[in-house]
Structures are given as structure tokens and as C-alpha cells.
N, C-alpha and C positions, 0 to 999 in steps of 0.2 A: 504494500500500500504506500502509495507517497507520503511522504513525511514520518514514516514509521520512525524506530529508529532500534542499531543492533539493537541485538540480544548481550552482547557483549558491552556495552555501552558506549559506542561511537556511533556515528551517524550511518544510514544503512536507508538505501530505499523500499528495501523491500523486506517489511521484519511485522512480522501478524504477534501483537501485543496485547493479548486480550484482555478484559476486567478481571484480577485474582482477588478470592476471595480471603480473610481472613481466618485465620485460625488459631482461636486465644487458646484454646486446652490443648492440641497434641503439643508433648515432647519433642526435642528431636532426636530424629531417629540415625540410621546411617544413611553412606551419601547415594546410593541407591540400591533400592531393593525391591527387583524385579520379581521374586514370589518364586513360587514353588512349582508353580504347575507350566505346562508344556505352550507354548505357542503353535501355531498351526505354520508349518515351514512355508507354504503356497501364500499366505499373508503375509509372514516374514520379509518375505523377498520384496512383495508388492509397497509395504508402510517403509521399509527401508529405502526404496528408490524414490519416498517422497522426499521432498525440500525438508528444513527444518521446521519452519514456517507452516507449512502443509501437514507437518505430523503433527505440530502446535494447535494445529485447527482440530484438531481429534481428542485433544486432550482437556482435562478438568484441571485447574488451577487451586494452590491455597499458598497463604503467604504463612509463617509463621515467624515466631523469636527462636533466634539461632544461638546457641553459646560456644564458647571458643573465642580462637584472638582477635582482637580488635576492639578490644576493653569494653567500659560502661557503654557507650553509645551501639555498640552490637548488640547488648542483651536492652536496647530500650528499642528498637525499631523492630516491625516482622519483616526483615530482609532473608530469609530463609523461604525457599520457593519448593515447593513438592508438584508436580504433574504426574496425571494418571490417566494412562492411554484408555480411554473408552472401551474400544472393539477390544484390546488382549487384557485389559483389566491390568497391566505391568505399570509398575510406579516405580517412581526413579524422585532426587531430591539430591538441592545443593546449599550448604551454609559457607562455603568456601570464600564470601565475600561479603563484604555490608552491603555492596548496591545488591539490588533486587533483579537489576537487569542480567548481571551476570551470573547470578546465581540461577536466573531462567534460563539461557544457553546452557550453563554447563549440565542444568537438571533434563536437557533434552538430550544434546550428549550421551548421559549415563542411559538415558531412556533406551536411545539405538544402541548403543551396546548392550541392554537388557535384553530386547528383541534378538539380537543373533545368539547371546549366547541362550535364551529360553525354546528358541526353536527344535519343534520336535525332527530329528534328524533322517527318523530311520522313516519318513512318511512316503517318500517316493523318491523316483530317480532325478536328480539335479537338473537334466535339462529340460524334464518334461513339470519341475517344481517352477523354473524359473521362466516356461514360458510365455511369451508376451511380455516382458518384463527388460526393460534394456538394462547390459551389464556393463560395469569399466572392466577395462582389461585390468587383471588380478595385476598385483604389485608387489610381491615377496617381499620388496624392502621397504614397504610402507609401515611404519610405526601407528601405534593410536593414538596419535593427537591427529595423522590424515584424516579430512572429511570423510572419506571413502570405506575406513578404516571397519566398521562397521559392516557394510557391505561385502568387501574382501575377506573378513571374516566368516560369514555366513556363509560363502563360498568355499573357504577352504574346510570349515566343520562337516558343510555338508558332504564336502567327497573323502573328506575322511570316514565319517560313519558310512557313506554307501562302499566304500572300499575295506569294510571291515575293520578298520584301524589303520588299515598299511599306508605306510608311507608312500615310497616308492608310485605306487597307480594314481593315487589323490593327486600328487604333485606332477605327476606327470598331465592328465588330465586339467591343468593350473598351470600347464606352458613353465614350468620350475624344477627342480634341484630338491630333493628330498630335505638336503640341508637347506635349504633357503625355505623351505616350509615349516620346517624344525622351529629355526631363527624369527622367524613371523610368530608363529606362535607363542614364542619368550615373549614378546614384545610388552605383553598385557598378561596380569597374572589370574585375571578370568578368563584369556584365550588360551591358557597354559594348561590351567585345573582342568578344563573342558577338554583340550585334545589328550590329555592323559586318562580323563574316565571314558573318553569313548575306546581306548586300546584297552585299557583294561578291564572293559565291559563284550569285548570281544576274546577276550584271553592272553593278548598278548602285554607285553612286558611296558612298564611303562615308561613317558618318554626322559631325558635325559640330558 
């Protein structure tokens, strides 16, 4: 929308800021916590190939009182922002700053990485999950602060689970190097846990 403005708190044309509500009683909790239960991988693909903006319009807002640094004046404003995706019911939340704004980006953030790594993996074949669905070309040396990072991930879980665990086929099928998939997956220490419980939920060794 014109005149929006980021999410990160610089000026930004195009940044969907909607009215967040208050919320005097919850605690705060950790900086996100996408739940328990599975996502549907075929949604997955599709809520993560929106904008940020776009996944924001899906979402429920609440602001609360965040503690931690930034002395008295962080525990006197609700600059702690929580968002809760509608359709996967996953909530995601950031007290990492006093402005409110940034605390909204970065609670979207955790939100996509909630989605990849909540997705059910073994639900079908990768290219018939992701179809209609435009992909970046995968990036082995993409870190998790890449926009993308989220995306690549989903990608790489899912051919690891549909290849049983193995290295080797997934990365191959990922245009990569076993080791450069390895490496990507260090990167994030919830894309780490994740490719280690799906080898060891196939029997093999975990990774290393």
C-alpha cells in the first residue's frame, strides 16, 4: 500500500500494517512457537511463496509487554508483537526490540520458518506437492537471514524425507553436493534438529 511503511522500521512502499490488538494478560512466551501439530506440505509450499505482506494479511495480531533489555521503558510499552497464521493455526512472536515494527517482521520471519519446518513431509512427492507453485532455484549457501531461506528449506526437508533420509538422492535432486546440503542445514539449529529426526526416523545414523 503507498505510504505503508517497513516492517522493519524504514520507509517501505509496500508493507500491509494492520490494527494489532492488545494484550494486557498473556506473559511472554518464547520467540516462536509454531505448535505441535503437522502442516499440510501442499499449503506449505503455496503460504510460503506469498510476500510477507501477503502472509500478514492471513494473520491475527496482538501486541503485548515484552521483558528483557532495554530497561524500564520496554516493560512500560506493549512493543512485543505475536501473529497467528489463521489457515495453519502456527504462531510465531518477537520481543527482540522496543519498536513494535520490528518486532512485527521479525515475528513473520519466525512464522515462515515455522511453516517449513511444521510441514508434514512424508505427504507426497515434491514435485507433484509443489505444483503450480513457482520455485527459486535452491541455494546450498544460502544462510537464514536469506529471504528465500524458508523456502529452500522446505525444499530441501522435503527430498530428504521423500529420499528416506539419504543424503546423496535429496541433494542430488537440489542441483548440490551432499556436503553443501549437510552445510545448509547447520545453518539454522531448527533446520538441523529437523534433518537429523527425519534420518533417524528412517533408521539411519544421524547427521554430523
Amino acid at each position: 500500500m503507498p505510504g505503508g511503511r517497513d516492517c522493519r522500521g524504514a520507509a517501505r512502499a509496500h508493507c500491509y500494517i494492520p490494527p494489532m490488538t492488545v494484550d494486557a494478560s498473556t506473559p511472554e512466551g518464547s520467540a516462536a512457537a509454531p505448535g505441535n501439530a503437522a502442516v499440510s506440505l501442499t499449503a506449505a509450499y503455496r503460504w510460503l511463496a506469498l510476500s510477507p505482506d501477503d502472509l500478514l494479511r492471513q494473520c491475527r495480531q496482538a501486541r503485548f509487554q515484552g521483558s528483557g533489555p532495554g530497561g524500564q521503558k520496554r516493560n512500560r510499552v506493549y512493543s512485543g508483537v505475536r501473529v497467528t497464521h489463521g489457515e495453519s493455526g502456527l504462531t510465531a512472536e518477537s520481543v527482540d526490540s522496543r519498536a513494535s515494527l520490528r518486532n512485527l517482521y521479525a515475528a513473520v520471519s519466525r512464522l515462515r520458518m515455522g511453516l517449513a519446518l511444521s510441514a508434514a513431509y512424508a505427504e507426497a512427492a515434491p514435485e507433484r506437492c509443489a505444483e503450480g507453485v513457482p520455485q527459486p532455484s535452491f541455494r546450498a549457501g544460502a544462510n537464514a537471514a536469506h529471504e528465500d531461506y524458508p523456502r529452500f528449506l522446505l525444499r530441501a526437508l522435503h527430498q530428504l524425507a521423500w529420499h528416506k533420509g539419504q543424503l546423496a538422492p535429496a541433494a542430488a535432486a537440489l542441483d548440490c553436493t551432499a556436503s553443501a546440503l549437510t552445510r545448509f542445514f547447520k545453518t539454522d539449529k531448527g533446520a538441523w534438529a529437523k534433518a537429523r529426526r527425519i534420518r533417524e526416523e528412517n533408521g539411519l545414523h544421524p547427521l554430523k
